[in-house]
C-alpha positions, 0 to 999 in steps of 0.5 A: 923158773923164768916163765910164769903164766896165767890165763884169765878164767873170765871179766868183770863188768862194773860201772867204772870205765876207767882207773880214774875215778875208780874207789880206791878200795871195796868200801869205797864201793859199797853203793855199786853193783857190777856182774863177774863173767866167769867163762863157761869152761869154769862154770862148773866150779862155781857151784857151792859159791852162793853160800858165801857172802863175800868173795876175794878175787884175784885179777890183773890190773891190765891198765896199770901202768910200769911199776916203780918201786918208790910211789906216791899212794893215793892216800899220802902226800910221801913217796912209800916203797911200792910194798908198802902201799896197794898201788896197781902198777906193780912188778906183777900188777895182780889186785886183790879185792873183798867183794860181796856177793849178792847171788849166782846165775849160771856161769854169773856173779852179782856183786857189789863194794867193788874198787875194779875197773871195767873189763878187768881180766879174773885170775881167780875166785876164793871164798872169803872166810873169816876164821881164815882170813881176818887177822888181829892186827898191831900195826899198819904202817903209815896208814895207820893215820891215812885208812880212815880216808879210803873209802872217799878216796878216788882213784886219780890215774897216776898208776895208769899208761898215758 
C-alpha cells in the first residue's frame, strides 16, 4: 500500500487565525466558541449527533510544518521523541481533539474548549463516549510533571512553516 488518501468532509471556523496562540489542548480552550462546517453531501450523517455532549474530531493540521522525529514540545524544555508528545508537525499531521458540542443546525455544529486553528480541514467526526473512551491510567510519561500546565499553554509557532 503506497498511497493513503483522505478527503476532508468540511472546515472548522474557530477565533484563532493562526498556530500562534492557539490552546495547546481543548481545555485550554474552554471560553471559545467556534462553528463546524460539515459539507452538504455529509449532512445527513450528522443526525442523532446532538445527542452527545462532546465530540472527538479528527483533522489535519494543514499548517504544521516538516515533521522531525526529535521535538521540543510545547510544555518541556528537552527534546522528546515526536511519539511521545502532541506536537502537529507529524510524519502524518492528523489532530485529534475532544470537543463540546453546544447544538446542531443543518449541515452545522456549535462548539466550544477547542485547541484548532481556523480553517482547518475536518476528516472525520465521532461521538465521544466515555464508557468507550476514558481509560484508567498508570503512568504519563514525562508529562507526568508537565499536564498541570496545559491548559495556560499557548501555542508558539515552533511547529509551523516559516
Amino acid at each position: 500500500m503506497d498511497v493513503i488518501q483522505y478527503h476532508p468532509i468540511g472546515i472548522i471556523h474557530t477565533p484563532f487565525k493562526a498556530p500562534e496562540g492557539t490552546p495547546i489542548q481543548p481545555p485550554g480552550g474552554v471560553e471559545h466558541c467556534a462553528e463546524v462546517e460539515v459539507y452538504p453531501e455529509y449532512g445527513e450523517g450528522l443526525r442523532d449527533l446532538e445527542g452527545f455532549s462532546h465530540l472527538i474530531l479528527l483533522y489535519h493540521c494543514h499548517l504544521a510544518g516538516k515533521a522531525r522525529l526529535t521535538v521540543k514540545p510545547f510544555l518541556d524544555n528537552a527534546e522528546h521523541g515526536l511519539f511521545s508528545t502532541r506536537a502537529p508537525a507529524r510524519p502524518n499531521p492528523i489532530g485529534l481533539s475532544v470537543v463540546r458540542l453546544l447544538r446542531v443546525e443543518g449541515s452545522r455544529l456549535f462548539i466550544r474548549e477547542l485547541d484548532i486553528v481556523d480553517g482547518t480541514p475536518l476528516l472525520d467526526i465521532k461521538p465521544y463516549v466515555p464508557k468507550f473512551d476514558t481509560r484508567e491510567v498508570e503512568r504519563t510519561g514525562w508529562l507526568e510533571q508537565q499536564a498541570h500546565r496545559s491548559e495556560e499553554a499557548r501555542d508558539d509557532g515552533r511547529f509551523c512553516d516559516k
